[in-house]
Each structure stands twice: as C-alpha cells, then as structure tokens.
N, C-alpha and C positions, 0 to 999 in steps of 0.2 A: 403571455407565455403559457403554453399550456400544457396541464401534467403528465400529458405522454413524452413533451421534448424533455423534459427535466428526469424523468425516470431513468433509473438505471440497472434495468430488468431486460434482458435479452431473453429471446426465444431458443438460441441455441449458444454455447459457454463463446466470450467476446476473444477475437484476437486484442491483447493488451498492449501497446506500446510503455514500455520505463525504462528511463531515457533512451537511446535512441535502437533500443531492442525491442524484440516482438515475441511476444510467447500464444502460444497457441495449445488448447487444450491442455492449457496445465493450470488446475485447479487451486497450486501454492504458487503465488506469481515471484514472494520473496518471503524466506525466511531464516529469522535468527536463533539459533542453539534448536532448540524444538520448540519457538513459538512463531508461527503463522503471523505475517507482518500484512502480506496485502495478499488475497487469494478472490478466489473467485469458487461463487455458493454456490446450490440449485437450492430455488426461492418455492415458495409454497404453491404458487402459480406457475409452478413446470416450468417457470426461465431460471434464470441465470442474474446474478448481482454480486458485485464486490464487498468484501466486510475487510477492514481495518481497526484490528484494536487500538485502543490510544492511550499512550502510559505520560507519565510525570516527568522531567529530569530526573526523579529521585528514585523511580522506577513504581509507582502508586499505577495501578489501572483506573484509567477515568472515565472511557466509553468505548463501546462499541461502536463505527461507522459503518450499517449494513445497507448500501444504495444510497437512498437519499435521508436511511433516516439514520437518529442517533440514541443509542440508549447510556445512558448516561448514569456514573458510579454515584453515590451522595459526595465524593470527591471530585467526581466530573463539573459538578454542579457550581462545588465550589470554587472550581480551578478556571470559571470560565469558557467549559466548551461548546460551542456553540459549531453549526453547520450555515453556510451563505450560499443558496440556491441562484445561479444566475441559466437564462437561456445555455444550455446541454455543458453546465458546468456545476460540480459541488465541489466548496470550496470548506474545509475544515476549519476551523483556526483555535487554540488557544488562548484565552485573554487579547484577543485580537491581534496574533501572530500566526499565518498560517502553517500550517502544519503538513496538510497538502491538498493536492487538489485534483479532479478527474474531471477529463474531459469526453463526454458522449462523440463521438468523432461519425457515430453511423449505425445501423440496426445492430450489428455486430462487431463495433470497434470502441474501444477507449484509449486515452492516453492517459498516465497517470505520472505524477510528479510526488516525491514524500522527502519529508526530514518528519522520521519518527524514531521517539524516544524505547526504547526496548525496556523489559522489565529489570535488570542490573543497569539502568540508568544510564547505558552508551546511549547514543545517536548515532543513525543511521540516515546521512542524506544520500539520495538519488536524484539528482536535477542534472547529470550529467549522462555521460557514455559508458558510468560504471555506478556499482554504491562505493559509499564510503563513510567510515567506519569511525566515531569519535571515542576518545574514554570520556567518563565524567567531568577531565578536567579539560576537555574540550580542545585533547591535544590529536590529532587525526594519527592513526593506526594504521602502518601498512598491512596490510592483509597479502602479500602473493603479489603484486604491481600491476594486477590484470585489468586490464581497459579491451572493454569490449563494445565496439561500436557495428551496427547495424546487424547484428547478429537474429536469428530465428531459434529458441527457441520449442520443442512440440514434444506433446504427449508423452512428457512422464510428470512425477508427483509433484515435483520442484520446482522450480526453474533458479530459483537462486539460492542457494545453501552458504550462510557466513558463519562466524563468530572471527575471535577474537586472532586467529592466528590463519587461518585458511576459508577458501571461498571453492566452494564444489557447482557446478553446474549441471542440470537434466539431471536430478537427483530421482530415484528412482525405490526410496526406502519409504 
C-alpha cells in the first residue's frame, strides 16, 4: 500500500459523508457545546485533513487524531490509543475498541463513522442517519427526535451543533 492511498491530505477541503449526510465546505463537520468533535483543517502543505479529539468516558483528553497521525496525551498513552492504518482507511481504537473510523472514498471524498466520548463524559455515536447522544450512565438522550437522512449540508461554520437538550444545524456562529 502506499502512502499517498492511506493519506488524508486533500488539495481542496473534502466533501464528508456522517452517516448518511454530506457536508461540504464546512470546516466543523460536528460539534458538541463548543468543542469541535470532527472538522476539517488546512494542513501545512495547503491541503486539507480531518482532526478528531479523543476524550476518556470520564471526559480526560487523550489524543488528537490529525489525518493519519496521532498525538497523543501521557493519558492517551496510558489509555491505550492507538491508530490501525488499512488501504484509504484510518481506523482509531481505544484499548482495542474502535472508536472511529474514516474512509478515503476519492481525491476529495471521505466517509466518516464516530462513537466519541465528549469532555463532560457523554457519548456521542453517529453510525447512523443522525447523532445520538448518551449521558455517562449510558442512558441515550433525546435531543429534538430529528433523523436526518441524505441531507447536503454547505458552507457555513457547522454543520452539526448538539448538546444536551437541542441539535442546531448549518450553524453559522
């Protein structure tokens, strides 16, 4: 395999799929209260690459995931995070549970799948046609009841705006 398939460095900012939505030129693909969950950067090399913080259950930060690489907390370390590099897939996991995963789909495409833990210790999966939203005690939270499938996404700051009682969309703050 070789290190151009596995990069995750675009020339111009990627259309994203999460789950079965697409955003386009928006730089915050998902975020919780005001912390940036999965966005999309401009890389030192004038492209383009996705970063994903990565917290604890307990709400500890324990790496950053920028493209392929990982930087990781003296907690990250301990918690087990590691990155699994397969042909145009990066695959996170903690203690060998993924945690998520992006797929290179084309010069300018990715598909991204997440269950990421937030700094106040909820979960946050998206494997479906919407997020959703756990407390600690791993009891699922309605948020609004909005299931949003095949939706576009474009150009503004956000694309997905939660917490704990409401979900804003094409956020624009």
């Amino acid at each position: 395999m070789s290190e151009l398939q596995n990069r995750l460095v675009f020339s111009q900012s990627p259309e994203v799929e999460l789950g079965s939505n697409f955003f386009i030129n928006v730089p915050v693909i998902l975020q919780y209260k005001d912390t940036p969950m999965i966005s999309v950067e401009n890389t030192v090399d004038a492209g383009f690459t996705t970063s994903i913080p990565i917290y604890h259950s307990d709400g500890t930060y324990l790496a950053k995931a920028k493209g392929t690489q990982l930087y990781l907390t003296d907690e990250g370390k301990k918690a087990g995070v590691t990155l699994r590099h397969e042909d145009k897939i990066t695959v996170c996991l903690i203690n060998g549970k993924e945690a998520f995963e992006i797929r290179r789909q084309s010069a300018a495409a990715l598909k991204a799948e997440a269950e990421l833990y937030v700094p106040d210790g909820k979960l946050i999966s998206y494997r479906g046609p919407s997020p959703q939203l756990f407390n600690t005690d791993n009891n699922q939270l309605t948020i609004g009841g909005l299931v949003m499938t095949g939706s576009t996404i474009s150009g503004c700051k956000i694309g997905i705006l939660l917490d704990e009682t409401s979900i804003a969309i094409g956020v624009n703050r």
